[in-house]
C-alpha positions as a Markdown table, in Angstrom:
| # | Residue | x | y | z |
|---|---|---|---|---|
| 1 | Unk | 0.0 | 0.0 | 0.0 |
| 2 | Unk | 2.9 | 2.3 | 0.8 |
| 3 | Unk | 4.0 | 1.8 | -2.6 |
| 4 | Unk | 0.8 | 2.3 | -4.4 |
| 5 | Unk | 1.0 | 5.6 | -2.1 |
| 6 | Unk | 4.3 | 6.6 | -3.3 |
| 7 | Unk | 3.5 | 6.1 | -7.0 |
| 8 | Unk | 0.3 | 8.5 | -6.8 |
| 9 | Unk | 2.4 | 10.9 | -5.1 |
| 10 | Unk | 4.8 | 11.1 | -7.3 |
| 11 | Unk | 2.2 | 11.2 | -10.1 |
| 12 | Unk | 0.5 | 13.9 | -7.9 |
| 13 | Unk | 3.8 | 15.9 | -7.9 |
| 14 | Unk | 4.3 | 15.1 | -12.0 |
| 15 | Unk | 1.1 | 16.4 | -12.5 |
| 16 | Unk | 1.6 | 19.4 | -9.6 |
| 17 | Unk | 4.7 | 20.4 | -12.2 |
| 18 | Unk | 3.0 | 19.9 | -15.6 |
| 19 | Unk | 0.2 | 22.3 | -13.9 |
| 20 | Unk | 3.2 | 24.7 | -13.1 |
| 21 | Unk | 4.6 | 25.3 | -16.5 |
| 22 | Unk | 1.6 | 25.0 | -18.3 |
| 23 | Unk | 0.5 | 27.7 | -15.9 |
| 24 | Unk | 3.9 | 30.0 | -16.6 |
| 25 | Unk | 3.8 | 29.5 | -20.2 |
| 26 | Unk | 0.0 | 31.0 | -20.1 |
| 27 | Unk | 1.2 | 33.9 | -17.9 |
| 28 | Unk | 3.8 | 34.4 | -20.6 |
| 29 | Unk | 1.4 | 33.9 | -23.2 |
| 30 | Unk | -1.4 | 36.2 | -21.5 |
| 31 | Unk | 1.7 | 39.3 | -21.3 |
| 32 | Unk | 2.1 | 38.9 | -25.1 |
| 33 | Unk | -1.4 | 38.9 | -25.5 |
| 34 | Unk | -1.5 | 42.3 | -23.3 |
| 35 | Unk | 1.5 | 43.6 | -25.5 |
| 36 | Unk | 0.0 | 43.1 | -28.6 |
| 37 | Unk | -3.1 | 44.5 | -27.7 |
| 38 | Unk | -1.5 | 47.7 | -26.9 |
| 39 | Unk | 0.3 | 47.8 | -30.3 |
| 40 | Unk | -2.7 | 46.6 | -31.9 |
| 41 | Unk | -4.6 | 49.9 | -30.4 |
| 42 | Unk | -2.1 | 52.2 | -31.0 |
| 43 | Unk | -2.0 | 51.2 | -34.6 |
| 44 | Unk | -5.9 | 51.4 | -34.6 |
| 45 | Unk | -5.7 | 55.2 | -33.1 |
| 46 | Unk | -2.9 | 56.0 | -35.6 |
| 47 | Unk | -4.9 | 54.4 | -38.2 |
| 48 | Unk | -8.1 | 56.8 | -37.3 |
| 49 | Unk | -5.9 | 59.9 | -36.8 |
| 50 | Unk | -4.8 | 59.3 | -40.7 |
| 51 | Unk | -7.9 | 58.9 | -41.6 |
| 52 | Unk | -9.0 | 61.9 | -40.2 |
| 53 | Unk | -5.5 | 64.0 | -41.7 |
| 54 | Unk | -6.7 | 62.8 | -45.2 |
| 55 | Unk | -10.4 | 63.8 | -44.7 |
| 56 | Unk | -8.7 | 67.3 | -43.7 |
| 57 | Unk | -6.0 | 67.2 | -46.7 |
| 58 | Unk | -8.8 | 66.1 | -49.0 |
| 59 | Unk | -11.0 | 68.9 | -47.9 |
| 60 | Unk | -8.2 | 71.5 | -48.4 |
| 61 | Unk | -8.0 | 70.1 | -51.7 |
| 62 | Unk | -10.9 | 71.0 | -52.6 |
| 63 | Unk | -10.9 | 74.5 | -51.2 |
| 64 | Unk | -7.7 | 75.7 | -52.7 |
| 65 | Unk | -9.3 | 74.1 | -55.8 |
| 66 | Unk | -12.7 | 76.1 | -55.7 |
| 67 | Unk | -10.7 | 79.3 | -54.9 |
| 68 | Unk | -8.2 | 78.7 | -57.6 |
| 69 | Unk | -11.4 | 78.4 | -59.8 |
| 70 | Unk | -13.0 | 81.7 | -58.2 |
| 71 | Unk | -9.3 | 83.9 | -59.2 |
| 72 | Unk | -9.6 | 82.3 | -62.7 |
| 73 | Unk | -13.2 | 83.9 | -62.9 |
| 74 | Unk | -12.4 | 86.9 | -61.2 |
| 75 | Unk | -9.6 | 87.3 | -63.5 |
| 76 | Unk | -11.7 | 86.5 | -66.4 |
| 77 | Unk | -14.2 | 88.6 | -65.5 |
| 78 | Unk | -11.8 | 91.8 | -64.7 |
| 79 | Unk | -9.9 | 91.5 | -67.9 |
| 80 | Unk | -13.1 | 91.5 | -69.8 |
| 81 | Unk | -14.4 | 94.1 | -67.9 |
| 82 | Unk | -11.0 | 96.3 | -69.2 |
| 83 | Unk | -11.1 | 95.3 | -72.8 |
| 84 | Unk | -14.5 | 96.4 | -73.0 |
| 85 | Unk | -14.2 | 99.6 | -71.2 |
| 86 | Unk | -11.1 | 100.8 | -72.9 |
| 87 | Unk | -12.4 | 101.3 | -76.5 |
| 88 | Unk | -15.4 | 102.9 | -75.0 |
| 89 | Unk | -12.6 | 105.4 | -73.8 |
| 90 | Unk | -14.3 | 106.0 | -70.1 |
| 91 | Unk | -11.0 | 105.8 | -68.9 |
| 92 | Unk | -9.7 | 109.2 | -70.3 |
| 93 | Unk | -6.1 | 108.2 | -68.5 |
| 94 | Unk | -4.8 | 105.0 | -68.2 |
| 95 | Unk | -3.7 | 105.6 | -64.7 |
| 96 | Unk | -7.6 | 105.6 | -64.0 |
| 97 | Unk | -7.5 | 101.8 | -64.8 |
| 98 | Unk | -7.8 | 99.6 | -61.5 |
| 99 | Unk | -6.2 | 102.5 | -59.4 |
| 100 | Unk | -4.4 | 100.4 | -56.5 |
| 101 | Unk | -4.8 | 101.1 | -52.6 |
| 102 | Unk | -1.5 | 102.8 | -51.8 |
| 103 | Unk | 0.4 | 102.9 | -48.7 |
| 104 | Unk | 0.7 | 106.0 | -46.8 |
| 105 | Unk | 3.2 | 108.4 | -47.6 |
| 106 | Unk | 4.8 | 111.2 | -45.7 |
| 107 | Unk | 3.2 | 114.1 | -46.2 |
| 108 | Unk | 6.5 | 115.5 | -48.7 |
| 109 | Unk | 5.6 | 112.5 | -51.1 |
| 110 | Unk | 1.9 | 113.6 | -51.0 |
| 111 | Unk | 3.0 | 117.2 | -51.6 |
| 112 | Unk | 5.8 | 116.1 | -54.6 |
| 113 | Unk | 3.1 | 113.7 | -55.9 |
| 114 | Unk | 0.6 | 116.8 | -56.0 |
| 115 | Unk | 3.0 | 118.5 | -57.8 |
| 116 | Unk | 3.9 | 116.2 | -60.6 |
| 117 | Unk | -0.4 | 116.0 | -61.1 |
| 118 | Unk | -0.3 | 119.9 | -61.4 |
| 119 | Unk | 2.6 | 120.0 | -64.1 |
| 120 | Unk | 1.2 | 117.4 | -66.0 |
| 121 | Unk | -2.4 | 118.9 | -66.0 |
| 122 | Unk | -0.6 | 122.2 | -66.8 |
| 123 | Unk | 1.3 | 120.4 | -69.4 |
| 124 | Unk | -2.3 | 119.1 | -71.4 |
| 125 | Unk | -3.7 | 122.4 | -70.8 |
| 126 | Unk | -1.0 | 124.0 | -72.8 |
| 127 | Unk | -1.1 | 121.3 | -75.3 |
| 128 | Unk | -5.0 | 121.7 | -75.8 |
| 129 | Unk | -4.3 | 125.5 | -76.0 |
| 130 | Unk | -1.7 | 124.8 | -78.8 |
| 131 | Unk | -4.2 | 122.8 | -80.9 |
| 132 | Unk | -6.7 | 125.5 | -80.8 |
């Protein structure tokens, strides 16, 4: 009987090991399983935040095109406006097309450039007194 005793003790403890290593093997396997996981969300967030970029690139896309569109019109539309107003001759100077906003100026430029206007305007009076 002592034997038979023995024998399922030492099975006992066989078993008792097997039990062991299966269970340290599935600890092992359970922190890869954790470690994966995290990669595996991380590259599920990074996958979502790149979908989200191209949704935003995309959508710039298409801005910059429909504005790139609107200048081509605008410029369409200014230019014809110009070629149709010129023969007409309603600009009687050709400093009267699209006059530009200009920065300020000291008051000397303003005075030199109010000048220059007067001589010139003197300039085509005396020419228009010439012709007559």
């Amino acid at each position: 009987m002592e034997e038979k005793a023995l024998a399922v003790r030492e099975k006992c403890n066989v078993i008792q090991e097997q039990v062991t290593a299966k269970e340290r093997r599935l600890r092992k396997d359970e922190s890869k399983y954790r470690k994966l996981k995290k990669e595996y969300d991380g590259m599920a967030s990074a996958e979502v935040d790149l979908s989200n970029s191209l949704e935003d690139c995309e959508e710039m896309l298409e801005e910059n095109a429909k504005r790139d569109i609107l200048k081509a019109k605008l410029t369409s539309l200014h230019t014809a406006f110009i070629t149709e107003q010129v023969p007409v001759r309603v600009f009687s100077r050709m400093n009267q097309i699209c006059p530009r906003k200009r920065q300020k100026k000291s008051k000397n430029a303003d005075r030199d450039e109010a000048i220059d206007e007067q001589k010139e305007e003197h300039i085509e009076d005396e020419d228009s007194n010439e012709e007559e």
